[in-house]
C-alpha positions in Angstrom: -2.7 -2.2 -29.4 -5.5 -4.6 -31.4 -7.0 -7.3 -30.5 -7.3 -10.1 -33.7 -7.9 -14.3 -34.2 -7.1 -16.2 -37.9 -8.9 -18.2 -39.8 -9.2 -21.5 -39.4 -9.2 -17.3 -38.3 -7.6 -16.8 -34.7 -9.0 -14.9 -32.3 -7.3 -11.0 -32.8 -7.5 -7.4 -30.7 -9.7 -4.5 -30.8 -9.7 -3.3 -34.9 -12.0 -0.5 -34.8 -14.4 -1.1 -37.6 -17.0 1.2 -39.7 -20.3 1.1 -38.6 -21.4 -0.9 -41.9 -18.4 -2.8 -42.3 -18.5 -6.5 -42.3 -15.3 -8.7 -42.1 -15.1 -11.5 -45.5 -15.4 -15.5 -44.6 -11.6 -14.9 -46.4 -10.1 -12.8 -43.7 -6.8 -14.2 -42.1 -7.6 -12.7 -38.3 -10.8 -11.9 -37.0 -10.9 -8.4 -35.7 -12.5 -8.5 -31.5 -14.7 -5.8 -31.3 -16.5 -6.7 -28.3 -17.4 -10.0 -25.8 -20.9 -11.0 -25.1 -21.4 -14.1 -22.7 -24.5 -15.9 -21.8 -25.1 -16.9 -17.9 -27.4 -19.9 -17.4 -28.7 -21.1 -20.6 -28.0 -25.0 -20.1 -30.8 -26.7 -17.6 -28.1 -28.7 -15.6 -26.0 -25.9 -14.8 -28.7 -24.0 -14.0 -29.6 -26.6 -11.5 -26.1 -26.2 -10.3 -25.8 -23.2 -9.1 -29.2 -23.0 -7.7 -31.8 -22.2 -10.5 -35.0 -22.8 -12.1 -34.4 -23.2 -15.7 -38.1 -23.0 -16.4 -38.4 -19.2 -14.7 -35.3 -17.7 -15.5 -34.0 -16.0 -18.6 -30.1 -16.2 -19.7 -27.8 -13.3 -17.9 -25.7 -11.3 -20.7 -22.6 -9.8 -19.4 -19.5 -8.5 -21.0 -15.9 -9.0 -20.9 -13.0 -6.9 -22.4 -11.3 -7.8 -25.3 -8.1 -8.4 -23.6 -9.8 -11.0 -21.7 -9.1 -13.4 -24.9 -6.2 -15.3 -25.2 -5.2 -17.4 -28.3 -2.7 -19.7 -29.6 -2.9 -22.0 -26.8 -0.7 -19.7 -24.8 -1.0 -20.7 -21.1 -2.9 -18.3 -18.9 -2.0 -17.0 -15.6 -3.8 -17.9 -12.4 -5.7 -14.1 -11.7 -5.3 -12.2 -8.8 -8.1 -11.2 -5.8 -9.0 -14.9 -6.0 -8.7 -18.1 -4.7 -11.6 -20.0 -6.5 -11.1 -19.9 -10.1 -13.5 -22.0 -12.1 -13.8 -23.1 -15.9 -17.0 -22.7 -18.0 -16.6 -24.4 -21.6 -18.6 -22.9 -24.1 -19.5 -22.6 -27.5 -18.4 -19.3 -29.1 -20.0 -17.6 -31.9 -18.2 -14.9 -34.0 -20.3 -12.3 -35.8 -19.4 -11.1 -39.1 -22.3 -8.5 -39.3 -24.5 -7.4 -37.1 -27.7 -4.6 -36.2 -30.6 -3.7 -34.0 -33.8 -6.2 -33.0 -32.2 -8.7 -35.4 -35.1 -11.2 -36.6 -35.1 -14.8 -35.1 -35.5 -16.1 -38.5 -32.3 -14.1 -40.0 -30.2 -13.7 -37.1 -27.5 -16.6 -38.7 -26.8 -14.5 -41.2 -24.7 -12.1 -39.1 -22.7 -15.4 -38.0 -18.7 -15.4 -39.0 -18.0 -18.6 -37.8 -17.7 -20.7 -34.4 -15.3 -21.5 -31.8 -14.6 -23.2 -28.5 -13.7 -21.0 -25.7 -13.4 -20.7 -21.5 -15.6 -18.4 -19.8 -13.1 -18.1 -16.2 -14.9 -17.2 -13.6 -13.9 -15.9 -10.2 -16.3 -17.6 -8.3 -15.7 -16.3 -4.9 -16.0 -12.4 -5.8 -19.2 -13.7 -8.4 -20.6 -14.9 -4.6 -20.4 -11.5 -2.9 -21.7 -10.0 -5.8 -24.5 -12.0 -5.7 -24.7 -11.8 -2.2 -24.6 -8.5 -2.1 -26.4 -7.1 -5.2 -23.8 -6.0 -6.8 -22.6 -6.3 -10.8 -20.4 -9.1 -11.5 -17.3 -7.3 -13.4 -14.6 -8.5 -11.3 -15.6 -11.9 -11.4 -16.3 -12.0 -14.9 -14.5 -9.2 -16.9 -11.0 -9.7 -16.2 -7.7 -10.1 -18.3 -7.3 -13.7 -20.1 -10.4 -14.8 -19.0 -11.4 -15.8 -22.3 -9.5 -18.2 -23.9 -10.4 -19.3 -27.5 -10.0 -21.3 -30.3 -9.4 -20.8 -33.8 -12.3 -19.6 -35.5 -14.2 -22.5 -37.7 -16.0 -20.8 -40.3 -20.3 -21.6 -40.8 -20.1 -22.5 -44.4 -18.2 -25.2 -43.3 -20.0 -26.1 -40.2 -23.3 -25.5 -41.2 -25.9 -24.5 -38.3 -23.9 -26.6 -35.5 -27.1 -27.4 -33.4 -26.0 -30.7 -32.8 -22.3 -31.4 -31.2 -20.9 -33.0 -28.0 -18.8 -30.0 -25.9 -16.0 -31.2 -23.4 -14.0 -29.8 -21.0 -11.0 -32.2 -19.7 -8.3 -31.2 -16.6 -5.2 -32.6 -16.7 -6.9 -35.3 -18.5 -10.0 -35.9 -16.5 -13.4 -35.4 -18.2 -15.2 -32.4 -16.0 -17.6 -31.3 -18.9 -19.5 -33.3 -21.0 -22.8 -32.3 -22.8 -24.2 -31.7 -25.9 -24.9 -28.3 -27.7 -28.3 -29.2 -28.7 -28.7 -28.7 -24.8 -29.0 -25.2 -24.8 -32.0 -23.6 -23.5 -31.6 -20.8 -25.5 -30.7 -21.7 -29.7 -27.9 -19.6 -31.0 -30.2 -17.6 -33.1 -32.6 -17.1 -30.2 -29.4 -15.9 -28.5 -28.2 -13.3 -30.8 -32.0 -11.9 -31.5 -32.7 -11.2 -27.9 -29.0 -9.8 -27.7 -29.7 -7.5 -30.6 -32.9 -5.6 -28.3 -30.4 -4.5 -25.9 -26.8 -3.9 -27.7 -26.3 -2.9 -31.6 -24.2 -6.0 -32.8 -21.3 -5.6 -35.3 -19.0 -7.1 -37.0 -16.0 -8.4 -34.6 -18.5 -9.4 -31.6 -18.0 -12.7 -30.2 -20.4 -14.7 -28.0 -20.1 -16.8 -25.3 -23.5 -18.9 -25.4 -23.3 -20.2 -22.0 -21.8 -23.7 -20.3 -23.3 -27.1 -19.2 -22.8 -28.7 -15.7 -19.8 -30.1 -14.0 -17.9 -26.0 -13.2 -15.4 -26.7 -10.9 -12.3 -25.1 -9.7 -9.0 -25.0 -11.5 -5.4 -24.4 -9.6 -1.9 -23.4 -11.2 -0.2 -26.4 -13.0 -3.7 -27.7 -14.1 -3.8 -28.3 -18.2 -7.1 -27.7 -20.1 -8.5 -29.0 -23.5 -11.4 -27.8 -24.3 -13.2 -29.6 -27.4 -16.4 -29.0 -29.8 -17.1 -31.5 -32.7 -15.8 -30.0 -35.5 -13.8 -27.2 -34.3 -9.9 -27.3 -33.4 -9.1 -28.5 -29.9 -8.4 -25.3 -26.9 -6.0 -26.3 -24.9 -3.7 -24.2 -22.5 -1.9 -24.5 -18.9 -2.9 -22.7 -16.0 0.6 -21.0 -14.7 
């Protein structure tokens, strides 16, 4: 099965692309080829979950591509947990991509953006933690990446400057402002680029501000970003 997403390009399934392929600004799906996320690159939330935003670097993790759900279809409450939590972020969706990627040139691989969920199952991410271990199960799971259409950059330009929000059956839990981030979105996909060859079809998740809380079957989400179409979704 693939994975794709259309333009205002919806989030799609895994399309196996060519090394040097690169997917045109007129695509109507963007093809998933892989999911980046950034842990801890907002000071507040940071502060939340008991950091030091001055000593410590983001996290990069992966999830699978079938961990993103589109079309505001509703997503179901996972299993092995009873602590589910929300995580707004800004998503950025890479239309090219390469090896120790430049600071300076690193936009240039950027498709478009989007606003998506990063889910978390807290409780397992606490034993992990706890125990040293890698945080896959609480991270990497089915639907636990809900996103947006994709909003392409020629029309939003750099977006360094936009209020994000997260609301719960209605009730603001996130509120912040992209130009928050302790790491910039170019920063981002540079020091991503040392680790991972990036291509075409990689989304990333840059990371979410303060105010992650739980979320319980029933709740609806809407997730917003100036300029980009609203996410929202029930919890079922």
């Amino acid at each position: 099965m693939e994975y794709v997403i259309q333009p205002q390009v919806m989030p799609s399934v895994p399309v196996r692309l060519e090394a040097d392929e690169e997917i045109s600004t007129h695509s109507a799906q963007f093809p998933i080829h892989r999911i980046y996320c950034v842990g801890r690159n907002y000071s507040e939330h940071v502060k939340e979950m008991g950091g030091d935003p001055k000593q410590e670097p983001p996290i990069f993790f992966t999830k699978p591509a079938t961990a993103c759900v589109v079309l505001n279809e509703d997503v179901t409450y996972p299993q092995a947990t009873n602590d589910l939590h929300h995580e707004v972020e800004l998503v950025v969706a890479l239309s090219s991509g390469g090896k120790n990627l430049a600071v300076e040139s690193a936009l240039d691989c950027v498709y478009g953006y989007a606003v998506g969920i990063d889910f978390t199952r807290r409780d397992l991410q606490a034993v992990a933690k706890e125990k040293g271990r890698p945080w896959d199960a609480a991270k990497g799971f089915d639907q636990s990446a809900p996103i947006s259409a994709i909003v392409a950059r020629e029309v939003l330009g750099k977006l360094t400057d936009a209020q994000i929000c997260l609301r719960v059956n209605g009730e603001i839990r996130q509120n912040a402002n992209i130009n928050q981030m302790i790491w910039s979105v170019p920063e981002i996909i540079s020091e991503l680029s040392k680790f991972f060859e990036l291509k075409a079809g990689d989304l990333i998740y840059t990371g979410t501000p303060s105010g992650v809380a739980a979320v319980v079957a029933g709740d609806r989400l809407s997730a917003s970003i100036e300029g980009i179409e609203v996410l929202e979704f029930a919890i079922v």
